[in-house]
ROLUM-603726 format. One record per residue: residue in one letter; x, y, z of N, C-alpha, C, O, CB in turn. Coordinates in steps of 0.1 Angstrom, whole numbers, plus 5000, padded with zeros to 4 digits. Atoms other than C-alpha are relative to their C-alpha. Glycine has a CB too. Example, Ala and Ser with C-alpha at 12.3 -4.5 7.8 and 13.67 -1.06 7.14 Angstrom:
<nodes>
A500949885000512349555078500950125000501950125007499050005012/S499149895000513749895071499250115008499750225009500450054986/
</nodes>
This chain:
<nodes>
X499649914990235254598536498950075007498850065019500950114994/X501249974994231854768540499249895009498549905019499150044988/X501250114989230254468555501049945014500549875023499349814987/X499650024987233254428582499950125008500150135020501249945000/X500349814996232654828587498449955011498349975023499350154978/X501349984999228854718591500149945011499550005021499249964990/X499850094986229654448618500950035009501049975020500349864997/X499749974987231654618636499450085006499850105018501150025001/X500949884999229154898638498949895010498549925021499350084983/X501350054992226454618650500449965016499850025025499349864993/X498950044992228754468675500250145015499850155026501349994987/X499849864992229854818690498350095008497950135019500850134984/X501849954997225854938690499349895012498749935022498849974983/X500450074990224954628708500350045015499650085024500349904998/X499849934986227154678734499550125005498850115015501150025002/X500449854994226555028741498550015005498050085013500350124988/X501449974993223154978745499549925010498549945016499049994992/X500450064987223454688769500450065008499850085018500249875002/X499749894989225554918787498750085007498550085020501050114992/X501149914998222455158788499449975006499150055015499450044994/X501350055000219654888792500649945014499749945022499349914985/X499650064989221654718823500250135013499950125025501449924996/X500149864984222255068844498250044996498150145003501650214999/X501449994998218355108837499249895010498549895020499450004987/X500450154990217454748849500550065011499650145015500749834996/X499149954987219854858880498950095006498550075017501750114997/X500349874999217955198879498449935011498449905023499850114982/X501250104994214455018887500149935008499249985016499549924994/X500050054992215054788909500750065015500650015026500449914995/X499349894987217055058934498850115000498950185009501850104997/X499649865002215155338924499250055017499350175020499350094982/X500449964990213255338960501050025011500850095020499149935002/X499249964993216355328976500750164998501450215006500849895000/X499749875004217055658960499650115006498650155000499850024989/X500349914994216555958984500650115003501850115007499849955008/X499349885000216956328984499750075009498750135008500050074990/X500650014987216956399019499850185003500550244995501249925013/X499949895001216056779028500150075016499250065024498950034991/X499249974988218156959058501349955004501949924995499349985009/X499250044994220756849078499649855003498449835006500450085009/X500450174998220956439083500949985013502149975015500649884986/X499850024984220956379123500949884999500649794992498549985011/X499550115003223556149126500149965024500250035034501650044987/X499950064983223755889164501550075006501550125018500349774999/X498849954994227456019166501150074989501549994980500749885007/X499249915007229756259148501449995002502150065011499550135001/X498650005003233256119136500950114999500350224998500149954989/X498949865004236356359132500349954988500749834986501550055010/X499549985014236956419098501250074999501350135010499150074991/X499349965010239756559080499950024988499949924981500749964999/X500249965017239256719046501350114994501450234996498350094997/X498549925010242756829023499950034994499449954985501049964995/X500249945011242557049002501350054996502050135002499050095001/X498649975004245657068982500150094988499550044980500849874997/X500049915007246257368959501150034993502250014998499650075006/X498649965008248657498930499450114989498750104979500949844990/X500949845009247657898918498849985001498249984990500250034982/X501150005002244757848928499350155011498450155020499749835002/X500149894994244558218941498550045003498150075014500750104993/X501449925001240758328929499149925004497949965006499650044987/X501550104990238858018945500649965007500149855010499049854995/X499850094985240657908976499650025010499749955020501149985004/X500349934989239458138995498649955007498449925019499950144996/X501649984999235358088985500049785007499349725014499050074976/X499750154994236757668991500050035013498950035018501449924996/X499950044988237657689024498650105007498050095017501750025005/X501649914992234557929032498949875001498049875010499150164987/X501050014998232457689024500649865006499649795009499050024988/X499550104988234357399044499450035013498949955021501649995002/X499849944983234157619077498350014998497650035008501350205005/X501649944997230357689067499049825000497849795001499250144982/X500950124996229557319070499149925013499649885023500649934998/X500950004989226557239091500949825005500249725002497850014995/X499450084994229056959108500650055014500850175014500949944991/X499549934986230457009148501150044992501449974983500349915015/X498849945001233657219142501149925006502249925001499950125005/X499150054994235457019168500349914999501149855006500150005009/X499650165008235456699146500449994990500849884986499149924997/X499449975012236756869115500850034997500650144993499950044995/X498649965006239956899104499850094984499050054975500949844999/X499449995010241357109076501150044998501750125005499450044994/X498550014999244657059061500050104987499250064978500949824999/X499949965014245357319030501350005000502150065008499350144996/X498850035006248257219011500450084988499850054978500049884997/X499949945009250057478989501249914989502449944989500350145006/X498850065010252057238960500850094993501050074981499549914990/X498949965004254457508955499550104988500150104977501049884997/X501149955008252057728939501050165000501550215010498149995008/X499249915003253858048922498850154996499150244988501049924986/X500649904996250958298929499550045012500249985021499350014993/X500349984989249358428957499049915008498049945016499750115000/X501050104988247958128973500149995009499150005016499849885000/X499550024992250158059000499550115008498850075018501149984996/X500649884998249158429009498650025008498350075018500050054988/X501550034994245358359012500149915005499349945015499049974993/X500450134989245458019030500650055010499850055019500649844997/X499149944993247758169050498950065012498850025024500950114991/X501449934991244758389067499349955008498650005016499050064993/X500650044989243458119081500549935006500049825009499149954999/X499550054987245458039104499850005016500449945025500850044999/X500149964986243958189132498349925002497449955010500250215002/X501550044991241157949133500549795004501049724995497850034984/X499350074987242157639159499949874990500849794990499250015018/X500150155014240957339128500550024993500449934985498949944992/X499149965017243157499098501149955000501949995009500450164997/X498449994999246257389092500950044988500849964979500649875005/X499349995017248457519063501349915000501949885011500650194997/X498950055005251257339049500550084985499750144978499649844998/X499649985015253957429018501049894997501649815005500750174996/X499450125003255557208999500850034987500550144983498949884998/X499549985013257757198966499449924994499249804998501349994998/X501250075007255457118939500649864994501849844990499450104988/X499850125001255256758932498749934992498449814989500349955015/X501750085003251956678920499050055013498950095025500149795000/X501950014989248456688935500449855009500249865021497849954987/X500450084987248956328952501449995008501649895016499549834996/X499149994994252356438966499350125013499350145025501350034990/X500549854987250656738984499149895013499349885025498250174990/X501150094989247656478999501149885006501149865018498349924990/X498950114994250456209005500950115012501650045020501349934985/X500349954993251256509027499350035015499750045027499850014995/X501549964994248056579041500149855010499949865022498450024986/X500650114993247856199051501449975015501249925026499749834987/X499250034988251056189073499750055011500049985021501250024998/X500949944992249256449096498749985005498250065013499850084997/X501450054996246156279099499549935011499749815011499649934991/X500550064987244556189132498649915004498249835012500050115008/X501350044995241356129131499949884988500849844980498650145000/X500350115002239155829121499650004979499649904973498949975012/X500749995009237955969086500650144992500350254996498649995006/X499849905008239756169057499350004988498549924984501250004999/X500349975014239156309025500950134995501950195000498550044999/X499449875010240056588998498950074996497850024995500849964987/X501149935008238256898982500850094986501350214987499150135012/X499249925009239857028953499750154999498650205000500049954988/X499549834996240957408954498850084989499250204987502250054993/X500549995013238057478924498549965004497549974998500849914988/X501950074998234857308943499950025012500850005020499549824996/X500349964990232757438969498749865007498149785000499750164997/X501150124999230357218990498750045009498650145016500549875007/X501849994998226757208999500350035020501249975027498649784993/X500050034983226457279039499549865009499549825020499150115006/X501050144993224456959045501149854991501149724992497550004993/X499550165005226756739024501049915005501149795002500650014989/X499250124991229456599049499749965008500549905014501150005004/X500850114990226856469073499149924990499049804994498950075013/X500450115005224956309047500949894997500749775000499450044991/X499050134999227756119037500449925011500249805010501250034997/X500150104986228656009072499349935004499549835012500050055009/X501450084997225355889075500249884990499849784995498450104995/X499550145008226455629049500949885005500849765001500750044991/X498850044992229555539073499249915013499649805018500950155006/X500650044984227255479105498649844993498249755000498850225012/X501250044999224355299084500849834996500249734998498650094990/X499050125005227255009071501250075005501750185001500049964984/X498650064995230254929088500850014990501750094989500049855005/X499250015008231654799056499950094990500250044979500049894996/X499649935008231755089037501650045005502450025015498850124999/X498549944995234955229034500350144992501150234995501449884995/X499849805005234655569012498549994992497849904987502050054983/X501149925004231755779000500150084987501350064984499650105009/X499649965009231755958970498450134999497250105000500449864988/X501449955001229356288966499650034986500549994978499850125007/X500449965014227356418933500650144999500650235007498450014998/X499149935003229556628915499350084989499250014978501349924998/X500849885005227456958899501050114991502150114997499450085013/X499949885006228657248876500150105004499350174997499450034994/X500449914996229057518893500050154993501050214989500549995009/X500549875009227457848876500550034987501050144983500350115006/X499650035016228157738841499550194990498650274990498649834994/X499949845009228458088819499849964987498749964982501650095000/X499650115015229857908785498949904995498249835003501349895002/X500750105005228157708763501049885001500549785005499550044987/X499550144990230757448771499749975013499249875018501549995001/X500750034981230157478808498349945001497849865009499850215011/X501550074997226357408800499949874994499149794998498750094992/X499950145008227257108776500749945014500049835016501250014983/X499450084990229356978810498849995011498749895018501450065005/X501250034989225957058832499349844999499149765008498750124996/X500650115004224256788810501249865007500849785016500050024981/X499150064998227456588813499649915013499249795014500950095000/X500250034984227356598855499149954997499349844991500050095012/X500850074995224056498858499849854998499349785006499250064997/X499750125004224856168837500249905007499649795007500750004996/X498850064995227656098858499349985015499749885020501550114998/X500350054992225756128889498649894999497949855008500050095009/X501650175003222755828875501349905000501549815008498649984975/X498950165002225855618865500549995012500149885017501649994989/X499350034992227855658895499149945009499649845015500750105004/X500650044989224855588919499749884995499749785003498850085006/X500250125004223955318896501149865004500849755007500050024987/X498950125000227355138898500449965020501049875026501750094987/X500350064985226955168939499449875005499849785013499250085004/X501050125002224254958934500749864997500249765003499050034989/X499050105008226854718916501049985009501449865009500650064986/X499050034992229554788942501649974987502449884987499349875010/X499050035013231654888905500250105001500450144990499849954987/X499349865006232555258913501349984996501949905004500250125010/X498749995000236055298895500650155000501750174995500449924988/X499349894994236755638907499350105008498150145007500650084990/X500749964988236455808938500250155005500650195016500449915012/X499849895001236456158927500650125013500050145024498850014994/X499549924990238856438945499150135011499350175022500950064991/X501049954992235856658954499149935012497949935010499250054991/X500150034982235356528992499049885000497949855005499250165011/X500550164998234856168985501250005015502450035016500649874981/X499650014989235256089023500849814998500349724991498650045011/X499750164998237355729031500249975021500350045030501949964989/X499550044988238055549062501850034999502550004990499649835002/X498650045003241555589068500949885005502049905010500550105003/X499650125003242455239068500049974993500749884992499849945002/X499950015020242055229033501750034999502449944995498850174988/X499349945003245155459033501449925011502649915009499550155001/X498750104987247055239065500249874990501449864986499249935021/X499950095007246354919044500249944990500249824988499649995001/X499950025016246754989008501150104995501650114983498550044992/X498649895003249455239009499150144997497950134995501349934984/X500749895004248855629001500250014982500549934973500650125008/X500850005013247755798967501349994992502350044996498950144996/X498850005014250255738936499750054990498550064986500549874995/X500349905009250555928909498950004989498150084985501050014994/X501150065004248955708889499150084985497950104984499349995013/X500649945013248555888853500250135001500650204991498549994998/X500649854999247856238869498249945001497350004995500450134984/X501150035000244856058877499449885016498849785017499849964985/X499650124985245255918916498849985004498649895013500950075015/X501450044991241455938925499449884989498349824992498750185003/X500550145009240655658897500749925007500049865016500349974984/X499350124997243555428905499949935014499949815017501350044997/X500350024984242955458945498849924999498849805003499650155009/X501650105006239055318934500749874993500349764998498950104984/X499450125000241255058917500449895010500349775011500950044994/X499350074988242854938944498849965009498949845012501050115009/X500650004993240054948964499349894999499249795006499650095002/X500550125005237954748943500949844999500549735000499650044986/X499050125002240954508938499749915013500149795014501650054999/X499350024984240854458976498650015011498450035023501550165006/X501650014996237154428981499950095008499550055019499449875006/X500749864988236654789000498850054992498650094980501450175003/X501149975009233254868996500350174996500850255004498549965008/X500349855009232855218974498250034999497449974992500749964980/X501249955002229355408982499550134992500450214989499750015010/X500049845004227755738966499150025008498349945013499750074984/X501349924992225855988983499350074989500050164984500550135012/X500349945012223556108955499750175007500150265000498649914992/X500449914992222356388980501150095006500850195014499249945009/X498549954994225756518991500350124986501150074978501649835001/X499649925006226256818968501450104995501450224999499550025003/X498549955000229856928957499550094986498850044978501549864997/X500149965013229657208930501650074995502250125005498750114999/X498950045009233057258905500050074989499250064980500049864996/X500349975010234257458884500749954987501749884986500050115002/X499550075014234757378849500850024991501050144993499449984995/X500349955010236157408816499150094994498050064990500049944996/X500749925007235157728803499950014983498950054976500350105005/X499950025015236357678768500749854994501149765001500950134994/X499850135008237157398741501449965004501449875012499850024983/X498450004994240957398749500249945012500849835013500650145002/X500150054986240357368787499849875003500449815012499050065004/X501050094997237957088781500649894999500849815007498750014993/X499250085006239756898758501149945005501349825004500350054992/X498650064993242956868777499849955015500549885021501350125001/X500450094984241356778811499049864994499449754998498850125013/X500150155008239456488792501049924993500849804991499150004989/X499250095006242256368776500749945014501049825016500950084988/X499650074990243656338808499249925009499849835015500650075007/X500450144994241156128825499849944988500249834991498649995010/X500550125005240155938795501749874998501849754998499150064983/X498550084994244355858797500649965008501649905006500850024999/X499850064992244355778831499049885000499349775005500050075010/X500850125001241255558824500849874993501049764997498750034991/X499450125008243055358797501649915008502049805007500550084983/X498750064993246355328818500149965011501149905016501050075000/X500550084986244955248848499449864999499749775006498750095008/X500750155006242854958831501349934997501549825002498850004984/X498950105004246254848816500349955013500249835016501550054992/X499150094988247854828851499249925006499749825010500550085011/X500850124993245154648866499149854993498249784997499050085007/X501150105006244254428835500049845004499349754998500249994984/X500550134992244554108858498650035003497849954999500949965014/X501150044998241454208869499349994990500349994983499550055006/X500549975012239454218840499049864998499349784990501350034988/X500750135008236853938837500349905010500049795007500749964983/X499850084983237753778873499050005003498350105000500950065013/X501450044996234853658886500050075018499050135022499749804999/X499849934990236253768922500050154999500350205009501149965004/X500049864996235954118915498750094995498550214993501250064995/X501849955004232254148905500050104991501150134985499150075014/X500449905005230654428887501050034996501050044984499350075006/X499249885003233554608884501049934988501849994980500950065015/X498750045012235654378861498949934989499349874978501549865006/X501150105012232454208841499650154994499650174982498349875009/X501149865006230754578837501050155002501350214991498250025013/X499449854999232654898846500949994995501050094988500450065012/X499149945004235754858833500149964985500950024978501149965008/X499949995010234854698801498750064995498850044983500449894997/X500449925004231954898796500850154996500750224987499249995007/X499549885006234255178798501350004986501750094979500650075014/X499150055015236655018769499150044989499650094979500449824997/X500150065008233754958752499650174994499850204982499349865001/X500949855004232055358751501650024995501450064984499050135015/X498749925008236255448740499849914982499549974972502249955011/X500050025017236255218707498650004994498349984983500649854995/X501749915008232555318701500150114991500150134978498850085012/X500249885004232655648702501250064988500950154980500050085013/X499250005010236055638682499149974983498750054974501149875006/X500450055016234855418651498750064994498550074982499749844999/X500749945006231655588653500350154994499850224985499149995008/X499749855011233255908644500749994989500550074979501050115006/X499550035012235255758620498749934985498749934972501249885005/X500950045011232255608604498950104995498150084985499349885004/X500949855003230255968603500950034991500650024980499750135012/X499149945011233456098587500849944989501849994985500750065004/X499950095010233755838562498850014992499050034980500349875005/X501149995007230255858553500050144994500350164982498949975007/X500149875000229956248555500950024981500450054970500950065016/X499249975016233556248526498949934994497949994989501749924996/X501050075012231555978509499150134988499250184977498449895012/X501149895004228856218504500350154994499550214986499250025013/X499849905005230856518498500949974988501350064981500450105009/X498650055013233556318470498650034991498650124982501049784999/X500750075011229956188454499550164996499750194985498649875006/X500749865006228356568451500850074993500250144985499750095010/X499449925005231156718438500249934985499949984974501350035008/X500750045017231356458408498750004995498550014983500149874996/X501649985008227656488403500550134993500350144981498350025012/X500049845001228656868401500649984984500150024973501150095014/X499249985017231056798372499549944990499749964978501449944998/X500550075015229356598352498850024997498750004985500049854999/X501149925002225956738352499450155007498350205006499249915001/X500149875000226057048365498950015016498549925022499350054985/X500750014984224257158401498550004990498350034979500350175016/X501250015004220757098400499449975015500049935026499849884987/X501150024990217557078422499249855000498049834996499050114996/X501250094994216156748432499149965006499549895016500049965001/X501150084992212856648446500349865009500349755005499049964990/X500050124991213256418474498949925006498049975011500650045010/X501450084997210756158482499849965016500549905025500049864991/X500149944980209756208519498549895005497749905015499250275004/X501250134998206855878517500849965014502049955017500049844985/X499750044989206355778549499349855002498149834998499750115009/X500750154998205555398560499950005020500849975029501449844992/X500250004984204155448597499849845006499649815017498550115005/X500150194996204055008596501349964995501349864988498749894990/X499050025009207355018585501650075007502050185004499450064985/X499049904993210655118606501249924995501049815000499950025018/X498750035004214055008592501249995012502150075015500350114991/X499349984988215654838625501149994999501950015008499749935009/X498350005001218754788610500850074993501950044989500549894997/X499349855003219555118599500750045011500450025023499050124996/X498849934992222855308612498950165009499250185021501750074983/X500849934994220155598621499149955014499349995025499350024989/X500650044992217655408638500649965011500049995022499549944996/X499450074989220255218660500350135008499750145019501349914996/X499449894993222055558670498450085009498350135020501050124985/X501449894995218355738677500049895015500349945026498050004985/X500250074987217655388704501250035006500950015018499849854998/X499450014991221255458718500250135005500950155015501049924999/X500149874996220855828720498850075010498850155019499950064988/X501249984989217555818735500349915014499649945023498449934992/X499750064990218855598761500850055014500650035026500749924993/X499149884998221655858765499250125014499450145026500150074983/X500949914996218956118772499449985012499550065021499350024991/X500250044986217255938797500849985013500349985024499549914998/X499250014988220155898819500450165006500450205018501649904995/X500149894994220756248818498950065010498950125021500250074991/X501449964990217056298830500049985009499950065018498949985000/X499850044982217356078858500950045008500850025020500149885005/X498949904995220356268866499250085006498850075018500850084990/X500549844997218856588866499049975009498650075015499350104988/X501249974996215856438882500449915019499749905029498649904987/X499750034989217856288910500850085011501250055022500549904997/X499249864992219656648919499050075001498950115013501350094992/X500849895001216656868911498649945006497650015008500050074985/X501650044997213756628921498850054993497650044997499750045013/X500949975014211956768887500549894988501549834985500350184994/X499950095014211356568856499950134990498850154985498649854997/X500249905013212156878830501249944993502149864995500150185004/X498950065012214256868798500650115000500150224995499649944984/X499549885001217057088804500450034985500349954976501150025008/X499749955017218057278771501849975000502549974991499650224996/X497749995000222357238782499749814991500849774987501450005030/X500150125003221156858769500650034986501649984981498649945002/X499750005019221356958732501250104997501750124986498450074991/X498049934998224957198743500649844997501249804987500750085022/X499650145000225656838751500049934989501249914986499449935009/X499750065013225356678720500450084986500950024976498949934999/X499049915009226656878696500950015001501649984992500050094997/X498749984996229456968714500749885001501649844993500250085011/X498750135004230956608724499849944987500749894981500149865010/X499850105013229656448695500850034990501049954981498949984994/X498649935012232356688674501450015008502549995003499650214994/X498550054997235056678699500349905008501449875008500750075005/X499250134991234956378725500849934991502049924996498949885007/X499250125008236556128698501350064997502249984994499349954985/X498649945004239256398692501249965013502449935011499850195000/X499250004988240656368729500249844999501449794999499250065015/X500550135001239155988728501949954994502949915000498449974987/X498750105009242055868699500950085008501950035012500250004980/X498049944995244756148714500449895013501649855014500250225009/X499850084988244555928745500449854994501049775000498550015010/X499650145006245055638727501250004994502149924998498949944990/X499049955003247555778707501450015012502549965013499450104995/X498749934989249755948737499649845011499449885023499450235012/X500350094989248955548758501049974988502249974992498449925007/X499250095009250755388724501050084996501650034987499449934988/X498849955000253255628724500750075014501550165013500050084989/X499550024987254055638764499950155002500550195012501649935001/X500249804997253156078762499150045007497950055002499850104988/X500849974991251956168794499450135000499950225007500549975009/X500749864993249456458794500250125008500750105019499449975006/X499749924987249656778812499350045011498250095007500450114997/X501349994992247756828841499250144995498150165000500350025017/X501049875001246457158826500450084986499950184983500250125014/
</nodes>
C-alpha cells in the first residue's frame, strides 16, 4: 500500500512541476514582450465601450465603483455604463440611482436572478462595438481601459482582454495571504496568453468584442461561475483570449477564513463542472494549449493538492499514534537527534526535497508576479501568509468541491 502511496506521490510531483517548469520556459521566451507601460496609452482611435456593472447589496462599494469608472482617463463620449441592480434588498438601488444625472449612466432593476441574468441584461442594451463588466467590489486603475484597447487596435483577432486582478488594501492576514495569491495569478494568466489557454475571463472589466456575445450566445449560469465557462466557449470556438498585465483592477476580498473558503469552493466547483461540460475538449489537438495544458494542468494541481494533504495527515497521525506508544511503554524521554550533515549528499527522492523543488517553483511565480505589477524584485512577507494559510485550508474547499460535483450540491454564491 505504501509503495502505491509512494507512486502516486511521484507521479502527482512530476506533474506539478512540469506544470511550473513549462509556464517558466513560456516565461523566458516572452518575457521581453512583457511591458509595464507608464501613463495613459495613446491609442490611433478610441472605440465606444460599455462596461456593466451588475450589483446585489452591494451598498458600501458601488458608489467608490462607479467613481472610479467616470474617473477613467478614456473620452467620456465613448463609454457607456450600464449599473444593474439584481434585486438587491438594501440600499443600492438608492445609490446607483444618483447617477442618473450624468448623460453615459444608465440604471436598470431587475428581480434577482443571478449575476449573469443582470449582465444578460446589460447585453440587450448594448450599442456600441466593445463591452464588458466590473464587479460592484472592484475599482480600476485610470489608465487601465485604454491599455487594454490598445490590445484590440494592435490585433484584429483578439476578441476579449482580460486585466491584472490586485488586492485591494488587504487589512487581514487572509487578505495578505490572497495578495500573494493575485500576484501568482497574474504570471499564470499572462503566461497562458502566451499559450492562447486563458480558461477564464475574469468579471473585473475583462473587455470583449461584442460578437463574441452575437455569435456564441450570452452568459449562462454556468456553476455560478459564467466568466470561466464564457472563456470556455471561446476557446472552444477559437476566439483569441489576451491579458493586459498593465491594466490594473483592484478587488476586494475575503476578509476572513469563512469568506474565503466559500468563494473558493465556488470557483474551484465551477472549475470542475465546467471541465465536465466541456470534456470533449480535453486532449483535442484542435484546441491547443488549452486542452493539452490548462485544463489538465488544472485537474492535475486539484488531485495534488488533495492527496498531498492526505499524505501530510497520514504521516503527521503516523507520527502522533507512534509517540504516544513510545509514551506507554517507556515513558517520555529526551533524545539526541543526529543533525550530520552530507553537503555531497542530497536525498532526491525524498517526499521533502521534492515538495522544497515544487515550492520553490511556487515562490518564484509569485515573484514574477509581484515583479510584473510592482516592477521590483523584493520578497513580500504576505508570501509566507500564503503558505500557511492555503496549505491548511485549500484541500478543505479542494475535496468539498469534489464532494458537492459527486453529489450534484451547488454552492452558494456567498
Amino acid at each position: 500500500m505504501e509503495s502505491i502511496s509512494q507512486a502516486i506521490f511521484y507521479v502527482l510531483a512530476f506533474l506539478s512541476i512540469y506544470v511550473q517548469v513549462f509556464l517558466l520556459i513560456t516565461f523566458f521566451e516572452n518575457r521581453k514582450k512583457i511591458v509595464a507601460r507608464v501613463g495613459e496609452a495613446k491609442l490611433t482611435k478610441y472605440p465606444s465601450v460599455t462596461v456593466m456593472v451588475p450589483c446585489w447589496n452591494e451598498e458600501k462599494t458601488i458608489y467608490k465603483t462607479v467613481r472610479s469608472l467616470l474617473d477613467l482617463n478614456y473620452p467620456k463620449t465613448k463609454l457607456d455604463i450600464f449599473l444593474i441592480d439584481d434585486g438587491s434588498t438594501d440600499k443600492t438601488w438608492e445609490v446607483i440611482s444618483r447617477f442618473t444625472k450624468y448623460s453615459n449612466i444608465k440604471v436598470f432593476k431587475k428581480e434577482n436572478g443571478g449575476k449573469h441574468t443582470a449582465m444578460n441584461l446589460g447585453l440587450e442594451h448594448v450599442r456600441t462595438e466593445y463591452v464588458g463588466s466590473l464587479d460592484a467590489d472592484s475599482f480600476v486603475d485610470p489608465n487601465a481601459l485604454g491599455r487594454i484597447m490598445s490590445y484590440f487596435e494592435k490585433n484584429p483577432n483578439v476578441m476579449a482582454v482580460a486585466p491584472s486582478i490586485m488586492v485591494n488594501n488587504p487589512k487581514t492576514i487572509i487578505q495578505k495571504a490572497q495578495k500573494a495569491e493575485y500576484y501568482m495569478s497574474v504570471y499564470v494568466k499572462k503566461m497562458l496568453a502566451f499559450l492562447s489557454a486563458i480558461h477564464v475571463t475574469p468579471g473585473p472589466l475583462t473587455i470583449f468584442k461584442k460578437k463574441v456575445f452575437e455569435d456564441l450566445g450570452p452568459y449562462r449560469e454556468a456553476h455560478n461561475t459564467e466568466d470561466m465557462e464564457i472563456a470556455y466557449r471561446m476557446q472552444t470556438n477559437h476566439y483569441k483570449i489576451e491579458q493586459c498585465n498593465d491594466a490594473y483592477v483592484f478587488t476586494n476580498t475575503p476578509p476572513t477564513v469563512k469568506k474565503l473558503y466559500k468563494q473558493r469552493l465556488r470557483w474551484i466547483y465551477g472549475f470542475i463542472n465546467n471541465t465536465i461540460d466541456y470534456r470533449n475538449a480535453i486532449f483535442k489537438k484542435k484546441y491547443g494549449h488549452f486542452a493539452f495544458f490548462t485544463i489538465p494542468g488544472g485537474i492535475i494541481s486539484v488531485f495534488a493538492a488533495s492527496f498531498l494533504f492526505f499524505r501530510v495527515a497520514h504521516a503527521f497521525g503516523s507520527f502522533v499514534v507512534d509517540k504516544v506508544d513510545h509514551y506507554r511503554l517507556v515513558g517520555f524521554q529526551f533524545s539526541s537527534l543526529s543533525m550530520n550533515f552530507d553537503p555531497f549528499f542530497i536525498n532526491t527522492q525524498s517526499f521533502i526535497f521534492i515538495s522544497i523543488v515544487l515550492y520553490s517553483l511556487v515562490i518564484f511565480s509569485i515573484l514574477l508576479g509581484h515583479r510584473m505589477v510592482s516592477g521590483k524584485w523584493t520578497f513580500p512577507i504576505n508570501i509566507l501568509y500564503f503558505f500557511v494559510i492555503y496549505s491548511i485550508i485549500a484541500p478543505f474547499w479542494l475535496m468539498k468541491a469534489v464532494y458537492n460535483t459527486i453529489f450534484t450540491s451547488t454552492p452558494s454564491w456567498r
